[in-house]
Backbone bond lengths (Angstrom), bond angles and torsions (degrees), N, CA, C in turn:
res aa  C-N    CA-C-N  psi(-1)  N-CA   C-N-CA  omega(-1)  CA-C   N-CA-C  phi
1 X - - - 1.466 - - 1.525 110.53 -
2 X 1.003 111.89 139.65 1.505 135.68 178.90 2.034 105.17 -65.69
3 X 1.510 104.46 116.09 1.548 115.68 -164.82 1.660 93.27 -112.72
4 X 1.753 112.22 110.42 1.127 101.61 162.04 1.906 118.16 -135.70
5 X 1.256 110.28 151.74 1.345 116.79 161.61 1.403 140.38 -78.68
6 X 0.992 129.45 127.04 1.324 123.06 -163.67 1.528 97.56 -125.13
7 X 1.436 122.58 124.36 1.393 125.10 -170.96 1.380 118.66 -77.08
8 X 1.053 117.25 164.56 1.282 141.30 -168.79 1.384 111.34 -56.88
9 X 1.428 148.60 135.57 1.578 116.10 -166.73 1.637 112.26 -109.94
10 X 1.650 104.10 24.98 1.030 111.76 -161.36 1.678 96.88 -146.58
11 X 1.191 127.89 132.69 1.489 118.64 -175.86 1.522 117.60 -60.10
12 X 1.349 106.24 161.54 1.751 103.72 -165.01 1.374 95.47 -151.22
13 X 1.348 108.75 158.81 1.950 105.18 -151.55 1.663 83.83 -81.19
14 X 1.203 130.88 -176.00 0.992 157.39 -170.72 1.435 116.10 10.12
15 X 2.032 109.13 44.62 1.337 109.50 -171.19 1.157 111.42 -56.06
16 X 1.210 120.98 -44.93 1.666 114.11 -158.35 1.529 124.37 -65.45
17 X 1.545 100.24 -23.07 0.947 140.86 -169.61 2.030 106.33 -67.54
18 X 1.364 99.28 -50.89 1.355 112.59 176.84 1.208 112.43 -60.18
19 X 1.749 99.52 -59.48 1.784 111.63 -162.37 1.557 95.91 -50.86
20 X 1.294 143.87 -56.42 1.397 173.39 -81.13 1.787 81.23 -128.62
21 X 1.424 119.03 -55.40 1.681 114.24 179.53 1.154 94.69 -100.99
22 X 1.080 157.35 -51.21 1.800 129.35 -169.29 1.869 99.37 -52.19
23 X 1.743 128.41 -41.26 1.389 112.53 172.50 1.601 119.50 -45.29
24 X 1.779 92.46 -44.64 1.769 94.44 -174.23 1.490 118.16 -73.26
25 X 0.922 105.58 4.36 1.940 114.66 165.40 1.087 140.53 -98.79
26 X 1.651 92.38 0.90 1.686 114.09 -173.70 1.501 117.53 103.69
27 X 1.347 124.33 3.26 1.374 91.85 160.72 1.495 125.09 -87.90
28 X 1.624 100.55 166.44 1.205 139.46 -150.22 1.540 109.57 -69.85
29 X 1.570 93.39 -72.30 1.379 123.61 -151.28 1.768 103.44 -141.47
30 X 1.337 109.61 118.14 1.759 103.29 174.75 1.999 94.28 -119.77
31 X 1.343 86.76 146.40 1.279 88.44 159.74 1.550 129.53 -125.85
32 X 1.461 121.05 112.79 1.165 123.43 -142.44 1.698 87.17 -95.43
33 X 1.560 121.98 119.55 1.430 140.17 -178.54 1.608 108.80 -145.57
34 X 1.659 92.45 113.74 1.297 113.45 -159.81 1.296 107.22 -132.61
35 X 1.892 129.00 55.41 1.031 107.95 -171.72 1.168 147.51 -58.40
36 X 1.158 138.67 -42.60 1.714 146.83 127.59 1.321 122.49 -7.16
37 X 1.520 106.55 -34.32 1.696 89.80 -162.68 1.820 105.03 -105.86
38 X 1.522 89.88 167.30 1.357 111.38 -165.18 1.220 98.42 -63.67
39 X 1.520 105.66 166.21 2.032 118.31 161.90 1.296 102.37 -61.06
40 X 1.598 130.33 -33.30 1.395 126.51 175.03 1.129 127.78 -41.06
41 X 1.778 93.50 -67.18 1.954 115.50 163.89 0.990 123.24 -40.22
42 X 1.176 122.09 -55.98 1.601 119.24 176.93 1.648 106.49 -61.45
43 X 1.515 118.78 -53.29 1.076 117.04 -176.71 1.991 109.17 -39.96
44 X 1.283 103.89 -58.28 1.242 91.90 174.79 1.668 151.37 -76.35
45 X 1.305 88.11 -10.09 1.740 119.88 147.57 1.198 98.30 -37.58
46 X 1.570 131.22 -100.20 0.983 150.50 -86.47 2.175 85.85 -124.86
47 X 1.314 120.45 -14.56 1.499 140.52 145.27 1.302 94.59 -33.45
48 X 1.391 112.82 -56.81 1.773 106.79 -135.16 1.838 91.44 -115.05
49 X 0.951 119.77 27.44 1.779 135.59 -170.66 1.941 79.67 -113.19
50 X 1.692 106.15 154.07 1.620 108.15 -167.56 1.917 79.75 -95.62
51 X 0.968 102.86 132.68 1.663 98.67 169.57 0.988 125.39 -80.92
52 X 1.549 126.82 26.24 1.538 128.17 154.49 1.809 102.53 -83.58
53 X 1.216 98.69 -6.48 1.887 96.72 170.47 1.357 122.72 -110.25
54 X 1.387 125.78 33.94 1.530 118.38 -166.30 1.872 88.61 -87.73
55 X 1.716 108.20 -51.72 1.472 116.08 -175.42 1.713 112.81 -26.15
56 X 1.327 111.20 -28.48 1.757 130.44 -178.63 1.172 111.52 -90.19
57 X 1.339 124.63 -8.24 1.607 124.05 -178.11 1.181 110.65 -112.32
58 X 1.741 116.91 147.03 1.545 142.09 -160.61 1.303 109.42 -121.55
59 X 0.853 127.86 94.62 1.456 125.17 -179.06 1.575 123.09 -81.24
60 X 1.371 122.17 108.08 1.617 137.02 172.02 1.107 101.74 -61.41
61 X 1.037 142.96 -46.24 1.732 148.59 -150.02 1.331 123.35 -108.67
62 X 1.224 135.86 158.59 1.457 113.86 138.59 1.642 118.49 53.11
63 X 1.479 107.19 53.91 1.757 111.11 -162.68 1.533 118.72 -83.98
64 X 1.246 110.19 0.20 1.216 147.23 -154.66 2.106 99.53 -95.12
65 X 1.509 115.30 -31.76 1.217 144.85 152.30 1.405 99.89 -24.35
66 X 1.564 104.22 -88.45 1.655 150.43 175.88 2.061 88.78 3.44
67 X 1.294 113.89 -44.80 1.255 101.01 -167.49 1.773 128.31 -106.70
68 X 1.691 102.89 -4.74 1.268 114.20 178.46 1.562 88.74 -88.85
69 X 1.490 126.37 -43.58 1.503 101.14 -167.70 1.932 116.47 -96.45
70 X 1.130 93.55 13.91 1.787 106.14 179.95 1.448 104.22 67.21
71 X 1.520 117.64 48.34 1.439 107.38 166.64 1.486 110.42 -110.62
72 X 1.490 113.39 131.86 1.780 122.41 -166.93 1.697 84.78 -120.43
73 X 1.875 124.27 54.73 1.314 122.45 130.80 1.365 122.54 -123.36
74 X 1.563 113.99 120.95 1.684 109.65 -172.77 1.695 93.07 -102.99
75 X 1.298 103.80 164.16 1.601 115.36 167.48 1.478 109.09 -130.45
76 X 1.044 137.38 135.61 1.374 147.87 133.13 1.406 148.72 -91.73
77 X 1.116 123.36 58.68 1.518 138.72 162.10 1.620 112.98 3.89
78 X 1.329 119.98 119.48 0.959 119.44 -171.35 1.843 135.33 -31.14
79 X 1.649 108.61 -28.77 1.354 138.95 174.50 1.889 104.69 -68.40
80 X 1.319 88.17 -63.42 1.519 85.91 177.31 1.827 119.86 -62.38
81 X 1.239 108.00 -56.00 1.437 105.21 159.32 1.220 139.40 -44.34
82 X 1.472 130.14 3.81 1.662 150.56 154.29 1.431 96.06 -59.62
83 X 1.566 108.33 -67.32 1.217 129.84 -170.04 1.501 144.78 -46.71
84 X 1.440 91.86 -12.38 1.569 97.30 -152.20 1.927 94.28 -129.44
85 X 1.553 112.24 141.26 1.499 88.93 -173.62 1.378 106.85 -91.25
86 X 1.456 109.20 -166.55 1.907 120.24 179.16 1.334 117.71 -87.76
87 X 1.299 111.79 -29.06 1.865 122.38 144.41 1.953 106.83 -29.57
88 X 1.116 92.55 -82.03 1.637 86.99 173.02 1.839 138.65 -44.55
89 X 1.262 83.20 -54.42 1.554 105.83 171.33 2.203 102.68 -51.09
90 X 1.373 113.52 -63.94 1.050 124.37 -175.42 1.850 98.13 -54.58
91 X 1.259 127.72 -43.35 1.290 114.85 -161.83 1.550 83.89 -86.01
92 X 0.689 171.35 -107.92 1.595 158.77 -115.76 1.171 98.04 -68.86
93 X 1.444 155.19 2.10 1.413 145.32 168.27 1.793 95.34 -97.78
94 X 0.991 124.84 -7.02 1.224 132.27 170.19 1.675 120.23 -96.97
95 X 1.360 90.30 -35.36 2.144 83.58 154.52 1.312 96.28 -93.02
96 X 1.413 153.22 55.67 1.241 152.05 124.71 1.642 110.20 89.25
97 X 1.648 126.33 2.47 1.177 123.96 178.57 1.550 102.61 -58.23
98 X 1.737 102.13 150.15 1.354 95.18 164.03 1.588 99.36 -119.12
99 X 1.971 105.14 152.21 1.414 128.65 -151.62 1.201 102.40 -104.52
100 X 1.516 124.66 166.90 1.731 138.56 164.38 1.181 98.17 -151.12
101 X 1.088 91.66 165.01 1.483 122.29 138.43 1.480 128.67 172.23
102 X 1.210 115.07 -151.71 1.840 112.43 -163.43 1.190 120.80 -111.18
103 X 1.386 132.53 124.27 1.911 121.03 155.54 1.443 85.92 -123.88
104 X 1.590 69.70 160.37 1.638 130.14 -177.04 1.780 112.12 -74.32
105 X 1.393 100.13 -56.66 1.758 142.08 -168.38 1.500 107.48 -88.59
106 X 1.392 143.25 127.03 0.617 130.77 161.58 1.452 115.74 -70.33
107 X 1.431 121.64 -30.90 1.340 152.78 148.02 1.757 98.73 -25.38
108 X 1.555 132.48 -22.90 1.327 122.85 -153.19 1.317 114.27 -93.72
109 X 1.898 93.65 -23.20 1.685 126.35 -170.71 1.774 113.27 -42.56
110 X 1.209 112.41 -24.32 1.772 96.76 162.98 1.464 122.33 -91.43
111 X 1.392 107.63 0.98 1.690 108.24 169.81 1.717 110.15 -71.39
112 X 1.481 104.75 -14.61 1.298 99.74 -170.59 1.442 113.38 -125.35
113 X 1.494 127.90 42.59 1.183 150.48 120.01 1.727 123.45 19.99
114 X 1.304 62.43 -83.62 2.656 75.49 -179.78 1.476 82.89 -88.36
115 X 1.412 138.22 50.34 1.615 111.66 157.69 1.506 80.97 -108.68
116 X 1.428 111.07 165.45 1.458 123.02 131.03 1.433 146.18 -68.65
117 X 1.324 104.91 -14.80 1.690 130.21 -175.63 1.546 107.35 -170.22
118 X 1.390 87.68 153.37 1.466 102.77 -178.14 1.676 109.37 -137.75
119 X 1.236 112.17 155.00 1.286 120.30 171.20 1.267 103.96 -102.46
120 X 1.444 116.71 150.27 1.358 128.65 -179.66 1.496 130.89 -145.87
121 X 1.264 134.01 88.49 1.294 112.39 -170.18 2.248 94.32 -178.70
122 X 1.067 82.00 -152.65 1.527 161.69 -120.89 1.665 112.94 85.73
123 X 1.298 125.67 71.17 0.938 110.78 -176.45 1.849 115.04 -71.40
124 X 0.965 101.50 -36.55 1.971 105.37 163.54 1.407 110.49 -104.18
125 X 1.204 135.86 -166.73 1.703 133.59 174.53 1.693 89.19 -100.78
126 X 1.670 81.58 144.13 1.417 96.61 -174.43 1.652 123.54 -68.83
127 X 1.709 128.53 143.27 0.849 131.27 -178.12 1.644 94.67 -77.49
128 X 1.269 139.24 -31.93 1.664 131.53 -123.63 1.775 79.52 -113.17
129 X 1.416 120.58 -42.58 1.416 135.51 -133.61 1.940 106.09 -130.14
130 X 1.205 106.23 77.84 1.536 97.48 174.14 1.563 146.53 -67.67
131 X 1.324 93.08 28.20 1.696 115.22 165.22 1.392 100.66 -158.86
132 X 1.286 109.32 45.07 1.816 103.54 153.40 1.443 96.71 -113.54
133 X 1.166 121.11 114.11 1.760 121.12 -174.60 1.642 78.58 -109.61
134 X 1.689 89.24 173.80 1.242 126.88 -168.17 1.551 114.42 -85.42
135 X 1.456 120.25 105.05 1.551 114.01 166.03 0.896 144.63 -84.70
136 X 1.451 107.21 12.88 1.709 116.96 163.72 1.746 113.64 -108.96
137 X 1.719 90.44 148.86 1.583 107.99 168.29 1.231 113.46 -72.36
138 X 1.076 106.39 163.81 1.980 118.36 -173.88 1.697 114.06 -72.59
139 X 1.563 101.91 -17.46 1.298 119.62 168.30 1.209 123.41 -91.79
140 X 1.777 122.87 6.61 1.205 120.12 -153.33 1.773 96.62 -85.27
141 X 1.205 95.94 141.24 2.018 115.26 173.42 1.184 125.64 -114.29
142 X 1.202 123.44 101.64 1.992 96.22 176.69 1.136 117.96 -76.02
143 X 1.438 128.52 142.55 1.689 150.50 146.83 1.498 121.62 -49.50
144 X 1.377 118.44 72.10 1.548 90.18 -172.52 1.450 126.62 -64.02
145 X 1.400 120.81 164.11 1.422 121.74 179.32 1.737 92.55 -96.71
146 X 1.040 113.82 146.72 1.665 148.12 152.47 2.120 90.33 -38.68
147 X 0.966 129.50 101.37 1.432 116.48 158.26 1.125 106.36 99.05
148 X 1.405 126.43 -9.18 1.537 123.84 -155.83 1.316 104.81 -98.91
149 X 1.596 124.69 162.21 1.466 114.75 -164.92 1.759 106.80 -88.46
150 X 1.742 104.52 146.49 1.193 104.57 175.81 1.835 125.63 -52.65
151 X 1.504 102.93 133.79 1.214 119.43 165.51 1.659 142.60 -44.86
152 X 1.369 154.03 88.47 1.418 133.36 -135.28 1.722 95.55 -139.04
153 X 1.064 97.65 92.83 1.963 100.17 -177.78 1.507 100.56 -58.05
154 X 1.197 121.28 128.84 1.375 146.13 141.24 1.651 126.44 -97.21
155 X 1.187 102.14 133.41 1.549 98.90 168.63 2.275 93.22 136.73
156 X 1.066 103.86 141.37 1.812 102.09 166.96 1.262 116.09 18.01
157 X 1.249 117.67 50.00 1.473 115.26 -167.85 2.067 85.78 -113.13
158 X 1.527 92.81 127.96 2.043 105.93 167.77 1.652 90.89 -131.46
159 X 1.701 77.00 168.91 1.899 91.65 151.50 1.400 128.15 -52.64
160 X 1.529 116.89 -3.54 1.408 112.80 -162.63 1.649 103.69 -108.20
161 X 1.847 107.87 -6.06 1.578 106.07 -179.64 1.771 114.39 -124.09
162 X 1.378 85.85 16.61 1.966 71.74 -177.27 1.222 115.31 -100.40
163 X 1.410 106.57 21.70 1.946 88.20 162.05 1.809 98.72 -85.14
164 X 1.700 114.43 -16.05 1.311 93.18 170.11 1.523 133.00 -68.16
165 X 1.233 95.16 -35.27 1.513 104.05 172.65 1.543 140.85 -59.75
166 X 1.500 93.28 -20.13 1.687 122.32 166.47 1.499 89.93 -81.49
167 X 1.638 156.15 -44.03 1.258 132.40 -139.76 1.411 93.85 -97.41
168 X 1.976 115.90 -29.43 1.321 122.75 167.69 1.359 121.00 -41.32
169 X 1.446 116.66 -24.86 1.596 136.44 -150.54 1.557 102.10 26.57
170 X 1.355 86.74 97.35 1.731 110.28 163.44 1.663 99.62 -115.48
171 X 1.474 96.27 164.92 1.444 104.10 179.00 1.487 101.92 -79.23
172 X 0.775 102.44 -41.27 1.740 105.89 -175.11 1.535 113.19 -158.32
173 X 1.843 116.09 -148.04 1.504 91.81 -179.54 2.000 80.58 -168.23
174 X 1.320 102.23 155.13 1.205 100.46 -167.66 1.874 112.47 -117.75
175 X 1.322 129.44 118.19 1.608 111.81 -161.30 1.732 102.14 -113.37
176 X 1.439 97.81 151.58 1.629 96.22 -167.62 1.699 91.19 -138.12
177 X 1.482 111.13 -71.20 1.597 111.32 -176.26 1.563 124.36 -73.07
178 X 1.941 106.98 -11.92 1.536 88.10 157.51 1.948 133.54 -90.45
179 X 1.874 83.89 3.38 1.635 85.97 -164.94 2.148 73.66 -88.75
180 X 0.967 134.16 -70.31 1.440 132.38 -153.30 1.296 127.64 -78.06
181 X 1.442 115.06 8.38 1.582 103.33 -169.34 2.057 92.15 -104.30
182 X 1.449 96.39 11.50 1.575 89.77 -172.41 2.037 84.36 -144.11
183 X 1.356 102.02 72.78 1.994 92.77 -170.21 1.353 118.02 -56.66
184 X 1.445 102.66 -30.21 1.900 106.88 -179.33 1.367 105.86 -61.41
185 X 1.485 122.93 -12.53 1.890 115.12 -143.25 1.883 71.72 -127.15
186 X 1.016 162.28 14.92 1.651 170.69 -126.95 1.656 82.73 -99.59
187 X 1.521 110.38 -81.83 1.144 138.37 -169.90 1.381 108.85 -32.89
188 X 1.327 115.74 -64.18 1.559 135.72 -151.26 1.398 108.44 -80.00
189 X 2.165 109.45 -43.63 1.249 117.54 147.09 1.372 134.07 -30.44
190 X 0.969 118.04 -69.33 1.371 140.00 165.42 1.822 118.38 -42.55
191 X 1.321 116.40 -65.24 1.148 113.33 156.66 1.682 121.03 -27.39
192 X 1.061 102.12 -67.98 1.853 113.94 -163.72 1.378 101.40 -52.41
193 X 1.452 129.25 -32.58 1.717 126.23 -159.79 1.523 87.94 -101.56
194 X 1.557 118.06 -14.54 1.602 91.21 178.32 1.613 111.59 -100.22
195 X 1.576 114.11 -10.60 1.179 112.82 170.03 1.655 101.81 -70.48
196 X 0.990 140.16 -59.63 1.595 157.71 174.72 1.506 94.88 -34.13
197 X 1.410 132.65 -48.65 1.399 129.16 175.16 1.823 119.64 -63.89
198 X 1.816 98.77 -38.15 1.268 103.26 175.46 1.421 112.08 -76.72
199 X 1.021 137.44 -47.28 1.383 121.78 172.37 1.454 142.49 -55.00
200 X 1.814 98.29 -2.45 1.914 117.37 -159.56 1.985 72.29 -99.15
201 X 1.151 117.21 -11.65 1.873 103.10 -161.05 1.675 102.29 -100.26
């Protein structure tokens, strides 16, 4: 299963510092989502990130980035993805970026077609967000589509729930409020769900 980070949406002391060892531990894929902050901020984030890891970074913000630091991952948030046509989407899958973004609906899953991945959830109630509850049943399954972009549960996801998320059959699962609401414990967090992932394979 596909192990990703999703950053903090609020600065955190020694971010760069973190992202920089959760890469050296094996992750995959971070997704750096910074709503508030400037093209600056990020710009200088992403300064202090080792640039043998940009290829692993997704940019929410400021996509325009994407080409001073050689990163070919864009994100689009469900709002922005209304917005934007498949003309576009199609020509950047043609300079080889790979795409995301988010539903709500499981029902939403053909809006997101030309993605490669999708986020999906509240799939548990949120650790980060105390009225993002959970929109799936305890029975919930996904159907994959033939072609359709991989699945990535977001939402209350620890070491203590992903054998559900494997029975959900998700492609993977994406963690934000158990790696940051404890930043010293980021590392150690992180570790445990990817050892817990390596042993389910």
């Amino acid at each position: 299963m596909k192990v990703i980070v999703i950053s903090n949406p609020t600065p955190t002391a020694k971010e760069a510092n973190l992202i920089n060892a959760l890469f050296n531990e094996g992750l995959a894929c971070f997704h750096l989502r910074k709503p508030n902050a400037s093209e600056a901020e990020i710009e200088m984030l992403l300064d202090q990130i080792d640039k043998q890891f940009y290829p692993k970074i997704a940019l929410h913000q400021h996509h325009q980035l994407a080409s001073k630091f050689d990163i070919k991952r864009l994100h689009y948030p469900e709002r922005t993805r209304k917005e934007i046509t498949a003309e576009l989407l199609q020509n950047q899958k043609e300079k080889c970026f790979i795409l995301s973004t988010s539903i709500h609906q499981i029902e939403s899953i053909n809006q997101a077609f030309l993605f490669d991945y999708t986020f999906y959830g509240p799939v548990f109630n949120s650790i980060s967000k105390n009225d993002y509850q959970s929109v799936t049943a305890s029975d919930f399954h996904i159907k994959k589509k033939l072609n359709g972009p991989e699945i990535i549960a977001l939402g209350g996801i620890t070491d203590k729930n992903l054998y559900q998320i494997k029975k959900m059959n998700f492609d993977g699962f994406a963690l934000l409020g158990f790696i940051w609401q404890q930043p010293e414990k980021a590392v150690q967090h992180f570790k445990s769900t990817l050892l817990i992932t390596k042993s389910e394979t």
